[in-house]
Structure formats: structure tokens, C-alpha cells
C-alpha positions, 0 to 999 in steps of 0.5 A, a space after each residue: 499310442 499305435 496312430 503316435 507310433 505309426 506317424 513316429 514312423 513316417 517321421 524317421 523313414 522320412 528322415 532316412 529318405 531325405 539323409 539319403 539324398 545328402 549331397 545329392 540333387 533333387 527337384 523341388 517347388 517353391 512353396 512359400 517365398 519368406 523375407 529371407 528365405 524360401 520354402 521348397 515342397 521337396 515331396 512326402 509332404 515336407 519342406 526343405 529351407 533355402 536362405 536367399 544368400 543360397 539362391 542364385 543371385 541372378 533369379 527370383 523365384 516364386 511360388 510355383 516354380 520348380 527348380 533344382 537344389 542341392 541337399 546340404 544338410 538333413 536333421 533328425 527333429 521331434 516333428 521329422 526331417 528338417 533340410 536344408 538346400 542350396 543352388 549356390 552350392 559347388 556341388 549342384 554343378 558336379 550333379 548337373 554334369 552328371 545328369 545330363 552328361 551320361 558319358 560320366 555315369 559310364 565312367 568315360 568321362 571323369 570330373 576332376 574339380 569344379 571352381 564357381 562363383 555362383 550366378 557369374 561363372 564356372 569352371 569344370 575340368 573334365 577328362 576321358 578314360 577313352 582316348 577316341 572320346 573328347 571330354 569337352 565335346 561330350 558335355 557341349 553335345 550335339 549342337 550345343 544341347 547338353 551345355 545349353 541345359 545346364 547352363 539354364 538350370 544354372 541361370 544362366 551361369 558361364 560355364 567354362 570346360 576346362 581340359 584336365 592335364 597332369 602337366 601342371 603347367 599345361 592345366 593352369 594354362 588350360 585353367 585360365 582359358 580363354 585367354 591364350 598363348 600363356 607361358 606358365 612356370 612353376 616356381 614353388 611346387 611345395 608352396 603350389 605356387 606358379 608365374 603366367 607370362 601373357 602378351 597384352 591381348 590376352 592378359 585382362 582375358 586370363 584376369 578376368 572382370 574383378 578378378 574372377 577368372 584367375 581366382 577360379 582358375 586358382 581355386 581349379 589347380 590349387 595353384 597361386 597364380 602370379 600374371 605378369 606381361 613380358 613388359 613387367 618382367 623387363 622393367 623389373 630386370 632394368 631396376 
């Protein structure tokens, strides 16, 4: 009775220390790769399950490799914590910054939203507290350095940083970088709804390949964003 009570024990103070880190970033190795799943080691000699669809799409991972992961979720059992993580996840990018930009811990540095489509790109709008700090700057860092691990732990994700402005106008523009020289108008502020004027140079750029800079750019400003070229709008004048 006393040994069943004192692993009962071990069992909930693993369960609190996991339900801890929900939400959090933690560091773990691959201990079993299954068909469709891995089986993390994540420490106090439990496991945590991560589907395939959780992993980046561009890695594969096998036993022995550390990595980092977001905990998603954590569950209370009869045979203690069951975890559940994530590298997909919105949040893991947030953690990164966090870590390895420690402007942000300071609280010189604020993050104001993070739009991702996992293993292909993200975008991070950051902002200063300190009129003499540049938010960008300090997450590129000195050569390059700061940006450089992130986007390995990511691997190799784009990251695009993003300056946050309360002029709408001006973030969704920022937002949709790198395309430039954009002329943007909102036309519905109840609907959050917004027109992009782009010269032919710069409208695939804001576009995207499939779409996707102008989706996270969306997802970013929680802005509906309508691109069009001076030549479209011409021509639907001249109907």
C-alpha cells in the first residue's frame, strides 16, 4: 500500500509539472518513431505523443534527435500525465522569440501576433517600448545570429518580421512585406475589410507563391485584404 501510494504520488507531482509547461516550450528526444506518430522522451521518465501532421513538414526525425515542442495539452490518467506536443503549433515561434531574443523578457520588446503556415513561412510583428531600440534589428542580431537560430529550430521556416503600427493602414502595408510602395485604404472598418493598390512589380510579391503571403498577412491584421493593380481598377471604372 505505502510503495502504490508513493508512486500514486510521483504520478500526480508529474502530472502538475507537466500541466505546468502547457503552453510552453520544452525540449525533448525522439524516442520511438511509430507510423504515424512520434514518441518524445520529455524527462521524469515519461513520454509525450506528437501525430506526424504536428511535425514540420519539411524534417524527419529519428530516434535520438532533440528538438523542441510545444505542450499543447496535458491529461491526468491512472498511469499519470499523458502529453501531448506539437512543432506546428502558432505558439512555439512566440517561445522561440522569447528565448532567444531577451529584449522580449525585459519587456523592451512586445509581440504582437504571430500568422504561420508551418515549414513554409511566418510572420511576427514585433514592436519597442524603447523609442532608441529597433524591434526588428534586435531579433535579426548582431550578424544575423538571432534570426539564424530561430529559423533553424524551425527548419528552416521563413520568417518575416513585421513592424507593428497602429495605423492600420500602415501595418497591413508593413504586413504584407516584401512587397512594397502599396497604397492601402480601408474600406469597411466594422467588416475589418481593406483595398491594396500595388504596381505590377510588387503585386505577385504581396500575393505570394499560392497565396500565402497575403493570407498570413490576413491572419496578421485580421484584415480582409482585396489586391488589385491601378490597371484593374481602370478597367472597372471604363465598364
Amino acid at each position: 500500500v505505502f510503495t502504490q501510494g508513493l508512486k500514486e504520488l510521483g504520478r500526480k507531482r508529474a502530472y502538475e509539472f507537466f500541466k505546468d509547461r502547457e503552453n510552453e516550450m520544452i525540449t525533448a528526444t525522439v524516442h520511438r518513431v511509430l507510423e504515424d506518430a512520434y514518441i518524445l522522451g520529455i524527462g521524469l521518465d515519461y513520454d509525450a505523443y506528437m501525430p506526424k501532421k504536428e511535425a514540420l513538414p519539411t524534417e524527419v526525425l529519428k530516434e535520438g534527435d532533440e528538438v523542441k515542442v510545444y505542450v499543447v495539452k496535458v491529461e491526468e490518467t491512472g498511469k499519470g500525465p499523458k502529453v501531448f506536443v506539437s512543432r506546428t503549433n502558432v505558439g512555439i515561434v512566440k517561445r522561440l522569440f522569447e528565448s532567444i531574443v531577451p529584449e522580449f523578457k525585459d519587456g523592451i520588446l512586445l509581440l504582437h501576433g504571430v500568422a504561420r503556415e508551418a515549414g513554409v513561412r511566418s510572420k511576427v510583428c514585433v514592436a519597442s517600448t524603447n523609442p532608441n531600440v529597433d524591434p526588428i534589428g534586435s531579433c535579426i542580431g548582431e550578424k544575423g545570429r538571432r534570426i539564424a537560430n530561430i529559423i533553424n529550430e524551425l527548419g528552416g521556416e521563413k520568417v518575416d518580421l513585421i513592424a507593428y503600427s497602429q495605423d492600420m493602414e500602415e501595418f497591413i502595408a508593413n504586413a504584407l512585406s516584401p512587397a512594397k510602395n502599396l497604397n492601402v485604404s480601408i474600406t469597411d472598418e466594422k467588416k475589418k475589410e481593406a483595398l491594396v493598390i500595388a504596381d505590377d512589380e510588387n503585386l505577385s510579391l504581396a500575393i505570394g507563391k499560392k497565396g500565402i503571403n497575403i493570407k498570413l498577412a490576413s491572419k496578421l491584421t485580421k484584415y480582409t485584404i482585396n489586391i488589385k493593380t491601378l490597371r484593374d481598377i481602370n478597367a472597372e471604372i471604363n465598364k
